[in-house]
C-alpha positions as CSV (number, residue, x, y, z in Angstrom):
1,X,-41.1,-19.3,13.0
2,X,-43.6,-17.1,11.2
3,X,-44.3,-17.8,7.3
4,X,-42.4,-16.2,4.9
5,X,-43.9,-13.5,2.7
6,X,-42.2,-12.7,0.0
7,X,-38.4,-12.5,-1.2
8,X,-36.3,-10.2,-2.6
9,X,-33.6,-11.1,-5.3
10,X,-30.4,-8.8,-5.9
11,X,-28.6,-9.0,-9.5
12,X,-25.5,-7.0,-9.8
13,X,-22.0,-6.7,-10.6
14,X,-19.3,-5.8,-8.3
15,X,-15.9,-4.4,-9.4
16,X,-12.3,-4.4,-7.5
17,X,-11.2,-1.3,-8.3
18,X,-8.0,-2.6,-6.5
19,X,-5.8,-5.7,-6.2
20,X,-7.1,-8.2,-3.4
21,X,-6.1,-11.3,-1.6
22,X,-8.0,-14.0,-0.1
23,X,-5.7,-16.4,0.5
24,X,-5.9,-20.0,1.2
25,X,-2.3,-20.6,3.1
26,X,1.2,-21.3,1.8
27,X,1.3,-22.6,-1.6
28,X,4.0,-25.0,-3.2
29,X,6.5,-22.0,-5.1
30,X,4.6,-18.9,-3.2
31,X,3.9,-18.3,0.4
32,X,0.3,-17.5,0.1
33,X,-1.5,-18.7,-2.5
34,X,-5.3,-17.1,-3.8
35,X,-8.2,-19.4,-3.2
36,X,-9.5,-20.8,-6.5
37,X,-12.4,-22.5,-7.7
38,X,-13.1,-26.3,-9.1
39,X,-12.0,-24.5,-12.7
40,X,-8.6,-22.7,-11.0
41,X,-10.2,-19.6,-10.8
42,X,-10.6,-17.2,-8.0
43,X,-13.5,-16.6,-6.1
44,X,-14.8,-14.7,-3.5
45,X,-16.5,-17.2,-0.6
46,X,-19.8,-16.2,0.5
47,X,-18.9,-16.8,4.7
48,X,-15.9,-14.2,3.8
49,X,-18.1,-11.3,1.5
50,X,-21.1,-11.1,4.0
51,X,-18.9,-11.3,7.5
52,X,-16.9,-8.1,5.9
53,X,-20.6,-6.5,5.3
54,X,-22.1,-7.1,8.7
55,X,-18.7,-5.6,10.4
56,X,-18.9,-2.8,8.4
57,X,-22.0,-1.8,8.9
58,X,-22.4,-2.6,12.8
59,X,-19.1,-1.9,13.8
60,X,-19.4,1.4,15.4
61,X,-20.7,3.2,12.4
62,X,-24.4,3.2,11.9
63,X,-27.4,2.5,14.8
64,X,-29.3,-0.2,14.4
65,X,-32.1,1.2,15.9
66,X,-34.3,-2.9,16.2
67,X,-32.0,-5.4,17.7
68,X,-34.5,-8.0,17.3
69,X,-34.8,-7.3,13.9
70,X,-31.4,-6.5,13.2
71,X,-30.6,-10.2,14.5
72,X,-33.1,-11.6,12.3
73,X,-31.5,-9.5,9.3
74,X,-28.0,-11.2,9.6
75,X,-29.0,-14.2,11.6
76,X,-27.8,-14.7,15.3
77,X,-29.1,-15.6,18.9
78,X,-32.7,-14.0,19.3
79,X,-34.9,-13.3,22.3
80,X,-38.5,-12.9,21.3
81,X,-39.4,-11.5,25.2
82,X,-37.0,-10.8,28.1
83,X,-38.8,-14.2,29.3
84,X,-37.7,-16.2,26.8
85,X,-34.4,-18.2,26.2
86,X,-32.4,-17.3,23.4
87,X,-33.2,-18.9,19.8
88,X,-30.7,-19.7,16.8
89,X,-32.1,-18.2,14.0
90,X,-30.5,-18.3,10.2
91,X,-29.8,-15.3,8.4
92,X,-32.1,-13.7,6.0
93,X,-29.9,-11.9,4.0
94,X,-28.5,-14.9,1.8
95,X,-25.2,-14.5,-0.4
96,X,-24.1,-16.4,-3.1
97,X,-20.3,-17.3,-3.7
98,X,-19.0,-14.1,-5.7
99,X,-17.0,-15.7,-8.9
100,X,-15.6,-14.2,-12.6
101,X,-18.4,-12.9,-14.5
102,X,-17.3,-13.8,-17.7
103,X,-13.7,-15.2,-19.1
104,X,-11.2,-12.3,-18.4
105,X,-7.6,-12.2,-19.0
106,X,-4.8,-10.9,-17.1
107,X,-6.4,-12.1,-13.5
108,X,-3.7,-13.4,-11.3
109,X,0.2,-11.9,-10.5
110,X,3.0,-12.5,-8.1
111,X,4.1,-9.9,-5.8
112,X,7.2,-9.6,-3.8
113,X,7.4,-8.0,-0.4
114,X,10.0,-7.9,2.2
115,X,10.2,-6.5,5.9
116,X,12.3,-3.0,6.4
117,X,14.5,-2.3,9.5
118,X,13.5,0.9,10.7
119,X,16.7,1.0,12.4
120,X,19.2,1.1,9.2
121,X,16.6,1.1,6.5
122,X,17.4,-1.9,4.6
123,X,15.7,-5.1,4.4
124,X,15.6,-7.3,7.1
125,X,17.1,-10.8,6.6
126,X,15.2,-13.5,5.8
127,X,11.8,-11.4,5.5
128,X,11.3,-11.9,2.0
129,X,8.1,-13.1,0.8
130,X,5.6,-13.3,-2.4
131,X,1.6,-13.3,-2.6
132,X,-0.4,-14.2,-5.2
133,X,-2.6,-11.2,-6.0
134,X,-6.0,-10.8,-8.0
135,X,-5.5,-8.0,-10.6
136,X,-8.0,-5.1,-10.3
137,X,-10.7,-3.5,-12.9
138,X,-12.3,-7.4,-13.0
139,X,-15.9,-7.7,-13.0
140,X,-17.8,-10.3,-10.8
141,X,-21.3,-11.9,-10.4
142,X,-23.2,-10.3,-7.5
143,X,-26.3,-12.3,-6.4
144,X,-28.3,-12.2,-3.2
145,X,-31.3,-12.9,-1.5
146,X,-33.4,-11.1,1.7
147,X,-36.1,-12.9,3.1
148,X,-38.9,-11.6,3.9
149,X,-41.6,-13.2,6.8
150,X,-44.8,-11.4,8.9
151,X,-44.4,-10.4,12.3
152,X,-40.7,-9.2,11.2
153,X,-40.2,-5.3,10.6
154,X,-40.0,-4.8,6.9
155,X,-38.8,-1.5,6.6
156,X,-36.3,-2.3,9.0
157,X,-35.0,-4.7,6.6
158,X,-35.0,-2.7,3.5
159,X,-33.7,0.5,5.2
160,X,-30.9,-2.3,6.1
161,X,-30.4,-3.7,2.8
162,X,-30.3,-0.4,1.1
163,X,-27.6,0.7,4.1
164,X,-25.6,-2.5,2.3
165,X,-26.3,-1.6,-1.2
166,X,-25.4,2.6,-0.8
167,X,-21.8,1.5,1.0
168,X,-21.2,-0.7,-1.6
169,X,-21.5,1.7,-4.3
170,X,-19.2,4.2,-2.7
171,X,-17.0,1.7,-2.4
172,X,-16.5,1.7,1.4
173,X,-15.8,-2.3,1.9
174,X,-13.0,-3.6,1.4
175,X,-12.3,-7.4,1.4
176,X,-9.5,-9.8,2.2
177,X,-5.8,-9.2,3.0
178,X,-3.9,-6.0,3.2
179,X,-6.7,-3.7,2.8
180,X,-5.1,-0.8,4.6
181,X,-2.3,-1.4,2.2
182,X,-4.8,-0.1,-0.7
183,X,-5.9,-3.7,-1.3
184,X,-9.8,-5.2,-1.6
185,X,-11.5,-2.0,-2.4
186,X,-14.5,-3.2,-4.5
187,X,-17.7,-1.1,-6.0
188,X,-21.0,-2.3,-6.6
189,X,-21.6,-0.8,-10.4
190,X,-24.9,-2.3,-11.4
191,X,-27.7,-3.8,-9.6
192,X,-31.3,-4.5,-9.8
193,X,-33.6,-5.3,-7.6
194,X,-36.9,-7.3,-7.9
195,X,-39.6,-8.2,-5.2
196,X,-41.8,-11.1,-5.3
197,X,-45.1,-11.4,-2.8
198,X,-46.3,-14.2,-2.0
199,X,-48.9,-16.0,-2.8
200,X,-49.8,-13.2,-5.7
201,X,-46.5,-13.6,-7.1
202,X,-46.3,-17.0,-6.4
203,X,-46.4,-18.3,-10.4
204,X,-43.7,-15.9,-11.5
205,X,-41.6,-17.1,-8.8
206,X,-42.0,-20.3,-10.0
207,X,-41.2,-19.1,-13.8
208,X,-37.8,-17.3,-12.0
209,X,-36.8,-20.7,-10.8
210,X,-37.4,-22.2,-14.0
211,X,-35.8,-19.9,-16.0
212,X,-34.3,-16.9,-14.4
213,X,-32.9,-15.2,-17.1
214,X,-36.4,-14.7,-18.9
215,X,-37.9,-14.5,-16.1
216,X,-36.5,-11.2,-14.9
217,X,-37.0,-9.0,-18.2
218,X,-40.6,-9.2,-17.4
219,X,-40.5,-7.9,-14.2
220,X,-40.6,-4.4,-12.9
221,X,-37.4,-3.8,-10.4
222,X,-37.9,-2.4,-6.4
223,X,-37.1,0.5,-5.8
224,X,-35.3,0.3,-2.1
225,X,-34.6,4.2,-2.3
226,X,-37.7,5.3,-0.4
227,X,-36.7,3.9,2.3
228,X,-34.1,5.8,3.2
229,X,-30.6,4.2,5.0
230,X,-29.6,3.0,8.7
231,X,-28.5,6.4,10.7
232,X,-24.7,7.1,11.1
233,X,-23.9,7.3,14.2
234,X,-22.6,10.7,16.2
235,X,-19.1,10.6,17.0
236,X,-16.4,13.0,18.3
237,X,-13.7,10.9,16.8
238,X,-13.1,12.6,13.2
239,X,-11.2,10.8,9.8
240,X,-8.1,12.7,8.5
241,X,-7.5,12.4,4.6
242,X,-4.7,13.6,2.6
243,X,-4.2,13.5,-1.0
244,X,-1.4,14.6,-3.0
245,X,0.1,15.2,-6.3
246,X,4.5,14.8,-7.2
247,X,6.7,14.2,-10.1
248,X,9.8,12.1,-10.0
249,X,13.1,13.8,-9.4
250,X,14.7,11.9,-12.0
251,X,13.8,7.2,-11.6
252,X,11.6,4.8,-9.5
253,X,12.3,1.2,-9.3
254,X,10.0,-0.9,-7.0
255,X,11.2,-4.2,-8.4
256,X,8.3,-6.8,-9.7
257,X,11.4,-9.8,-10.0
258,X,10.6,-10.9,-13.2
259,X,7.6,-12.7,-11.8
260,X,4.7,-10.5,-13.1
261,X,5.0,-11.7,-16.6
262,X,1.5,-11.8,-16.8
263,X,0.4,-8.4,-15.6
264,X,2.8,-6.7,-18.6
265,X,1.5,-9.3,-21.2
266,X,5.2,-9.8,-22.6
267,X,8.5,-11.4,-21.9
268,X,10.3,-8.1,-21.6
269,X,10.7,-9.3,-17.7
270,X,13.0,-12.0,-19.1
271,X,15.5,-9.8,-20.9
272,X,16.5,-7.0,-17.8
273,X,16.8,-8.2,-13.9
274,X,14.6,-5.5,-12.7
275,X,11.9,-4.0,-13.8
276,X,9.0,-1.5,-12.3
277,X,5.9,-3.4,-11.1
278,X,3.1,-2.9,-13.5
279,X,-0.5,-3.3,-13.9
280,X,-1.3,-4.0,-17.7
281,X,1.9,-2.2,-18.7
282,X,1.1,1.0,-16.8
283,X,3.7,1.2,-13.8
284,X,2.0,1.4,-9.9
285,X,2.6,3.0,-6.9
286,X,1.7,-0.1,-4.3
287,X,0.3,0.6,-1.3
288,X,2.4,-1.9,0.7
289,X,5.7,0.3,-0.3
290,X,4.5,3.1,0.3
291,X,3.1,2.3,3.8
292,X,6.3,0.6,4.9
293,X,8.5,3.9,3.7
294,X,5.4,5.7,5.5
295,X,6.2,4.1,9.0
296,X,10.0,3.8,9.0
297,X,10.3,7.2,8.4
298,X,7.6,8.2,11.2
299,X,9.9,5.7,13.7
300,X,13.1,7.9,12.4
301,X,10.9,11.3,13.0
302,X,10.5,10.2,15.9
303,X,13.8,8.9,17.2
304,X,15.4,12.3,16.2
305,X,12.5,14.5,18.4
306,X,13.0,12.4,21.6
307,X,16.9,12.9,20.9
308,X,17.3,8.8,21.0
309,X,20.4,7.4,19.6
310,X,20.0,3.7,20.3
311,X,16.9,3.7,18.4
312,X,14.7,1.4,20.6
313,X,11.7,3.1,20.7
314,X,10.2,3.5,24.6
315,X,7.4,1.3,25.3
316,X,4.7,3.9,25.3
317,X,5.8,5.3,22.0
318,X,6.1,2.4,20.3
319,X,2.4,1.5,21.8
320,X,1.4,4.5,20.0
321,X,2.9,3.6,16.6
322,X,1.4,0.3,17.4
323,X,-2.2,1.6,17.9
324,X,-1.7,3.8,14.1
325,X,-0.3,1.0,12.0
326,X,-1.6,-2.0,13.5
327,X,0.5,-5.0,15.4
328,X,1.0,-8.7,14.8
329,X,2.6,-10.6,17.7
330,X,4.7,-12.7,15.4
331,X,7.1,-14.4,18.3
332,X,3.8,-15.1,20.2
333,X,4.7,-13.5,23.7
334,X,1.7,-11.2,24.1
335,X,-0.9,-13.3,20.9
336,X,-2.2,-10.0,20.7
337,X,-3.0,-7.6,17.2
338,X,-4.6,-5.0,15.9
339,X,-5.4,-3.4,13.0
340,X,-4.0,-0.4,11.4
341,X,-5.9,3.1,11.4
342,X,-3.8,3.9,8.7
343,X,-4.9,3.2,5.3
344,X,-2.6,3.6,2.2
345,X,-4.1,3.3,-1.4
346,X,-2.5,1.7,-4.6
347,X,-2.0,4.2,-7.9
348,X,-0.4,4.4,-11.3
349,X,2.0,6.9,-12.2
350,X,0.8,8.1,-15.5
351,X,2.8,10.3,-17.8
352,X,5.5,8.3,-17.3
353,X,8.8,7.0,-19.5
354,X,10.4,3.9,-19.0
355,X,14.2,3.4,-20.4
356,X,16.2,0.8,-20.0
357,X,19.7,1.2,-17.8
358,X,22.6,-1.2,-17.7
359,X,25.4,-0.8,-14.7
360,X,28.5,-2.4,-14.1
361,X,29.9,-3.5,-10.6
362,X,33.5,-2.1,-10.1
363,X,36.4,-3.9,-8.1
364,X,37.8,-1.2,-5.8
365,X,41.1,-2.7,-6.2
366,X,41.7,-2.6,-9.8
367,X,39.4,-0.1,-10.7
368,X,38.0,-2.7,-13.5
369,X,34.8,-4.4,-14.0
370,X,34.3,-7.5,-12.3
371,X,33.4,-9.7,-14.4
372,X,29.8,-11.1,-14.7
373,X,28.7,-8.5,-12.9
374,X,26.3,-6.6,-15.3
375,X,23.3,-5.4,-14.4
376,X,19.8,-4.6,-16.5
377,X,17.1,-2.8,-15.2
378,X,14.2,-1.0,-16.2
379,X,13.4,1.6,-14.1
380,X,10.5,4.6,-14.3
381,X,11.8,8.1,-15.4
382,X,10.9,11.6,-15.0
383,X,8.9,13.1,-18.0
384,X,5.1,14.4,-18.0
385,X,4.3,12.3,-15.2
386,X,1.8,12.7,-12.0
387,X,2.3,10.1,-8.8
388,X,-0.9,10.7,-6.8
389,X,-0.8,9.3,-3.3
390,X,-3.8,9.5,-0.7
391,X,-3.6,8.4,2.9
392,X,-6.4,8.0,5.4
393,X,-6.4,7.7,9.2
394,X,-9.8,6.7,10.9
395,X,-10.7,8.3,14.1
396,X,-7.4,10.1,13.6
397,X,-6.1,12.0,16.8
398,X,-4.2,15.4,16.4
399,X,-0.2,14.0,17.3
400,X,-1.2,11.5,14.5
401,X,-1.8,14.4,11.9
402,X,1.1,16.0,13.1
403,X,3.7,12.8,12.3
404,X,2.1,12.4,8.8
405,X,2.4,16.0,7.9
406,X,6.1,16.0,9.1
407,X,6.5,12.8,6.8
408,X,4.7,14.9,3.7
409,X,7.3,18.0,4.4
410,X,10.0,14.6,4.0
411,X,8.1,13.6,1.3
412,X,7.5,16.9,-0.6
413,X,11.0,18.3,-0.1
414,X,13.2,15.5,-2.2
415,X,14.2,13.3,1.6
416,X,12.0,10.3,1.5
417,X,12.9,7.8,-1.1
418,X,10.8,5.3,-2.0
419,X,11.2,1.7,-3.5
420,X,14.6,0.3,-4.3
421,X,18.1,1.6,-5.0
422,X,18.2,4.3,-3.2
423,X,21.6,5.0,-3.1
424,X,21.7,6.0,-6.6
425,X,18.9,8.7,-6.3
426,X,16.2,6.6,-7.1
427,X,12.2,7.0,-5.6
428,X,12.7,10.9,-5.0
429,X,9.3,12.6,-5.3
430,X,8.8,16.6,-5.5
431,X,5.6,18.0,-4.1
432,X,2.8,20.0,-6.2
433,X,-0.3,19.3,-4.5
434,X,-1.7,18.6,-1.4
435,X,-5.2,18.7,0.2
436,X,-5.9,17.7,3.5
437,X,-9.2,17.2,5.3
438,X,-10.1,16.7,9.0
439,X,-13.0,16.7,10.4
440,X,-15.2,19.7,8.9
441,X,-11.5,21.5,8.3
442,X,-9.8,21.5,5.0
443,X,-6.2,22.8,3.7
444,X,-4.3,23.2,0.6
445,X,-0.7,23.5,0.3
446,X,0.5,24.3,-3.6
447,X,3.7,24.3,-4.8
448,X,4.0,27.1,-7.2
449,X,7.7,28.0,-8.3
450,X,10.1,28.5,-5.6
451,X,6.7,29.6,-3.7
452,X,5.0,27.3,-1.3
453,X,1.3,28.5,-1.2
454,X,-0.9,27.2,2.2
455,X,-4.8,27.5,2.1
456,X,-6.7,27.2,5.4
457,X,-5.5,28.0,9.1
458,X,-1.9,27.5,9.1
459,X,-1.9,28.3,12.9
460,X,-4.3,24.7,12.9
461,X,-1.7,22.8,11.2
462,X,1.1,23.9,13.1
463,X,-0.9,22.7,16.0
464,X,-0.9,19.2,14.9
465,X,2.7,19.2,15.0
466,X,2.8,21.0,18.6
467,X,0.7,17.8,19.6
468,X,2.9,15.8,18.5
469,X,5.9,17.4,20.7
470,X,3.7,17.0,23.5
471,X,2.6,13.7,23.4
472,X,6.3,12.6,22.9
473,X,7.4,14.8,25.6
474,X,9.3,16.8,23.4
């Protein structure tokens, strides 16, 4: 093992710009419960942050150019010569556990969410769960450490850590539980750098230990700019994006079940039975609604194109809908899953007016009410408002971009409802904006008037729905 050199220390702070979940299992009232600290607060384990670094950056998206150095970057088994055996070596890229930076309020809610049968499109029984979530917009501590020792590729390293730093400012990792539900998105918003060499720098090393704070005004910082980032790798696979802009046709109601009493900050949960799930009293779009309203209506598109009435989906088909929105072998036949391609984000719907609504239950026989049958809820109305929705698909094959654009038509047109009671004319959205991207290739479809307005090839997007026929054999 060759001496070390020098070190480099990273102070930042990192910043969900979504909810997350790093769960710690079942909990006693709520069926997965956040991991918290020794003071009940939630943290972010070191083992969990740097794994989700070292996959995103090695898996199939950069070159690493120096496996041997690479090894000794993130720690793993290392040949010095094809003659040698291999060696254990520990990481040199260190990672402190990532906690609260300061007291914050309004950190933890409950969430509901429940399993939809694409069949009838109604809940499935006995598929309701909740999840305790982290609230997003919360600052946290970053703090890390790269090692530095001779006969190791310096350069190497800091192209490498400065690959880590630039994904993290563009907020390309996302961490823990649901993140293609628009969960775990997190942004690195501030962080300095500062390099010590050893042995000149050895005595205000020694002062950093002592007192770190101090110690780090009087330093200059690194700049790790120079040297440039890892390559991205050359790929003929190519990421679809779409993002879009709708009003509501008149209500939403994604119900929060009167458990999110701390996201809104008041009781008003406790007077109404249902209310629109907020995020410090502005209401939100979840991803893991829109995703599951998303994939039962693909499964329906579907269905009607291969003319199937019993609504079993053939194996190959449902294969492909597995390989887009990812598969969990719940009854443990097959143990196998994947992870979906398709990524949904979270949003507020701003410009919106909430109003209170109270309904009555009628008895068909009578014609009266029935008594105790009253129901409150608050749901979101129609006013000055803008619900913005943006769905990815990585390496995103043409049939794929032909289903989704089919489901934004649905969407756009008033004839996919989202969230709860449905039957009433709630969760109707009307198109305004759409811009799509694919590869090199982008489109704009505008809604002005009565007039739908299409920039780009519309011979290419009618082509992703011809794919589609195809690979269902339509």
């Amino acid at each position: 093992m060759c001496k070390i050199k020098g070190r480099l220390i990273l102070k930042g702070i990192l910043k969900n710009e979504s909810p997350f979940v790093i769960g710690k299992g079942k909990g006693d009232l709520i069926d997965i419960e956040i991991l918290k600290g020794e003071k009940g607060m939630p943290y972010i384990p070191a083992t969990s942050f740097i794994g989700v670094l070292k996959h995103h950056i090695c898996n199939e998206k950069f070159d690493i150019e120096d496996e041997y150095t690479w090894n000794y970057f993130w720690g793993d088994n290392v040949k010095e010569n094809d003659n040698d055996s291999n060696t254990g070596i520990q990481s040199h890229f260190m990672v402190s556990d990532i906690k609260l930076e300061e007291e914050q309020t309004g950190i933890l809610a409950i969430r509901d969410g429940i399993a939809i049968d694409s069949r009838y499109g109604v809940a499935k029984e006995k598929a309701k769960y909740d999840y305790e979530v982290v609230n997003k917009n919360l600052t946290w501590g970053f703090c890390a450490e790269l090692i530095l020792r001779e006969g190791v590729n310096e350069n190497l390293f800091f192209k490498i850590l400065n690959t880590v730093l630039n994904e993290l400012k563009q907020g390309r990792v996302r961490i823990g539980a649901f993140t293609t539900k628009g969960f775990g998105k997190f942004r690195l918003v501030d962080c300095n750098v500062y390099l010590f060499v050893f042995p000149k720098d050895g005595e205000k090393y020694l002062k950093f230990l002592a007192d770190e704070e101090n110690a780090l005004k009087e330093l200059e910082e690194f700049d790790l700019s120079e040297y440039g980032t890892l390559q991205v790798k050359d790929s003929d696979d190519r990421d679809f994006e779409l993002k879009a802009k709708f009003t509501l046709k008149s209500s939403i109601l994604i119900n929060s079940y009167g458990t999110n009493t701390e996201e809104t900050g008041n009781k008003e949960q406790e007077d109404v039975d249902k209310i629109h799930i907020k995020y410090n009293g502005e209401p939100v779009l979840p991803g893991t609604s829109l995703k599951g309203a998303i994939k039962a209506r693909c499964v329906k598109i579907i269905n009607t194109l291969i003319d199937n009435k019993n609504y079993i989906l053939p194996d190959k088909i449902e294969s492909l809908l597995n390989d887009l929105f990812g598969f969990v072998d719940n009854e443990g036949k097959t143990k196998r899953k994947q992870k979906s391609r398709l990524i949904v984000e979270e949003s507020i719907i701003e410009g919106a007016e909430e109003s209170e609504q109270t309904r009555i239950k009628i008895d068909r026989f009578t014609g009266g009410v029935i008594e105790g049958a009253l129901v409150k809820s608050k749901p979101v109305w129609h006013k000055n408002e803008e619900v913005e929705m943006c769905i990815k698909i990585e390496k995103a094959k043409e049939w794929e971009i032909g289903l989704i654009l089919l489901v934004l038509k649905d969407l756009w047109s008033e004839d996919l409802p989202i969230g709860g009671e449905k039957s009433i004319g709630r969760g109707l959205l009307s198109g305004k904006l759409a811009q799509i991207k694919y590869g090199n290739k982008e489109y704009i479809i505008k809604q002005n008037g009565r007039k739908l307005e299409i920039q780009g090839n519309k011979a290419e997007l009618e082509n992703f729905v011809e794919q589609l026929l195809k690979e269902m054999g339509v």
